[in-house]
N, C-alpha and C positions, 0 to 999 in steps of 0.2 A: 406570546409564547404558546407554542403546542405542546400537549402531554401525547408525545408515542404511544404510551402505551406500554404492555410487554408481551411477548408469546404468553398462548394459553399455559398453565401452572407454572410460568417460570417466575420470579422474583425481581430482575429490572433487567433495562433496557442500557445501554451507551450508542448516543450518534457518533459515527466518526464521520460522515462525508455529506454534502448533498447538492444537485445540482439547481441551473438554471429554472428546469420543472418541479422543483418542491418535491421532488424524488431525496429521499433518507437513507443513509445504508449506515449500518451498526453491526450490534452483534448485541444478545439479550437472551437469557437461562431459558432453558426450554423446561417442556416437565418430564423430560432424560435427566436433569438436573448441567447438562452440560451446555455450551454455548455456543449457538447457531447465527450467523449471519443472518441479518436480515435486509429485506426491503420496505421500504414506509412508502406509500403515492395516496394519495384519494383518501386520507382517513385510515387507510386499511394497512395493518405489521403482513408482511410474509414472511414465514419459515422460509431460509434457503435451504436450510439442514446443514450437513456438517461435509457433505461430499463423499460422505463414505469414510471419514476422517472421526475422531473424537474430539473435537473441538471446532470451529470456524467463525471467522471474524472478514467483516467487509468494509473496507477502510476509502475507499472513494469511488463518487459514480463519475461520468461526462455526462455530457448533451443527449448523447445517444442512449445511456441505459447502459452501458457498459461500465460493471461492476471488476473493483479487482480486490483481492484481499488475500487471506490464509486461512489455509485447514493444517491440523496435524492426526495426522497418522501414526506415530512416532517421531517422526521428522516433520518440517515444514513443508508447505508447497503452495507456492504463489499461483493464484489463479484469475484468470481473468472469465468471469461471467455476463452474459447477454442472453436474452431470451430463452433461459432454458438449455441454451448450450455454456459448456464446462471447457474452459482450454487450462490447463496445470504446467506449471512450471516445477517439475519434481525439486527440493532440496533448495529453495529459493524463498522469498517473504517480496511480496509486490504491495508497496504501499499509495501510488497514486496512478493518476492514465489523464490522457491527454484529449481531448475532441477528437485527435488525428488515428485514440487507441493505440500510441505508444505507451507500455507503463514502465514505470521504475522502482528498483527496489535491489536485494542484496543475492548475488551465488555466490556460492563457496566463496565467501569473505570478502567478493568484490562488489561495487555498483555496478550497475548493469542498468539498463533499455531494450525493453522485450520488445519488438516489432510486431504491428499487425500480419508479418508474414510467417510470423513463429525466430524468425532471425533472435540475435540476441548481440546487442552492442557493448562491449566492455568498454567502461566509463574511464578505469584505468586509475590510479593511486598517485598519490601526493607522497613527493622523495620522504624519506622515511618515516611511512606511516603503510603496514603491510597490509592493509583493510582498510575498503572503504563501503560505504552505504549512500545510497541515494535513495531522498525522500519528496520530491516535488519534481516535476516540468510540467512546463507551459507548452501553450500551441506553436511556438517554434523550436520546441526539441531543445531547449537548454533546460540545464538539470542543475539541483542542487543538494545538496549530503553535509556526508562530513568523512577523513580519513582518521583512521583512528592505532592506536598502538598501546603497549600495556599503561602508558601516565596518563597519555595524551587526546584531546580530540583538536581536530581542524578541520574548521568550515572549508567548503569550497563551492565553486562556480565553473561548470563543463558548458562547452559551445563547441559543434562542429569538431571534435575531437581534442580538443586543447582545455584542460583542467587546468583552473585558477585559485590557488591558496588564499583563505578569504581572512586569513589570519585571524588573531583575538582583538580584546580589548583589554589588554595585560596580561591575561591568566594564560593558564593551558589548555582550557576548554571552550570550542565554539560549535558549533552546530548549522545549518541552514536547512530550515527544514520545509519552506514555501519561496516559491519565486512568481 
């Protein structure tokens, strides 16, 4: 077990992600008192800062150092970060990314698959469930969430455009939140 650590005057640290190279991405109190993304490598926390936002959080890296997560401004905004450079997904929450640098995550209410070319793939809803989220793919571009409605959640499994109802295990509530 490694102790991260926390930015300078802040109070703690949470890992959300890390990859292949012992690379960490989290989020941890700065001494703004507010919560910055960060990166862990070599021993060493980095401030990512907030983006110009009042808040931010980095939720997985790749192979490559490609970081994706959120800031808030007022609103959310999914971002995908690599050396220094900033790509935003205005009014979005990007929770994972692929070796290939696709990432997935929620606009306006749908799942979605942000393209390394700024593209953006709508993942598409499960019959009556008006929302969905996608929280995992893998290196072949399948994806997994869940659709959801005011009672309900429901797992699902997207391939190639065709979303699969991953049903429960009784209840009303399922989720897939890794593939």
């Amino acid at each position: 077990i490694t102790n991260l650590g926390t930015l300078p005057g802040g109070g703690y640290s949470a890992a959300r992600g890390v990859n292949d190279l012992a690379q960490v991405v989290g989020y941890a109190r700065a001494a703004d008192g507010q919560e910055h993304a960060f990166l862990w490598q070599n021993g060493v926390m980095t401030d990512l800062g907030t983006f110009g936002g009042s808040s931010s959080a980095a939720y997985r890296i790749n192979k490559h150092g490609q970081i994706v997560g959120r800031y808030v401004d007022g609103i959310g905004h999914g971002y995908v970060w690599h050396n220094g450079n900033l790509r935003v997904l205005n009014s979005s929450d990007l929770f994972d990314i692929n070796d290939a640098g696709q990432a997935v995550g929620v606009k306006n209410s749908r799942a979605i698959i942000w393209n390394p070319d700024g593209s953006i793939t709508d993942v598409g809803l499960l019959p009556g469930y008006p929302s969905s989220f996608a929280f995992d793919i893998n290196t072949h571009g399948e994806v997994v969430g869940f659709g959801w409605n005011d009672t309900e959640h429901r797992a699902f499994y997207w391939q190639n455009g065709v979303m699969q109802d991953l049903g429960t295990l009784g209840g009303t509530m399922s989720e897939a939140r890794g593939i």
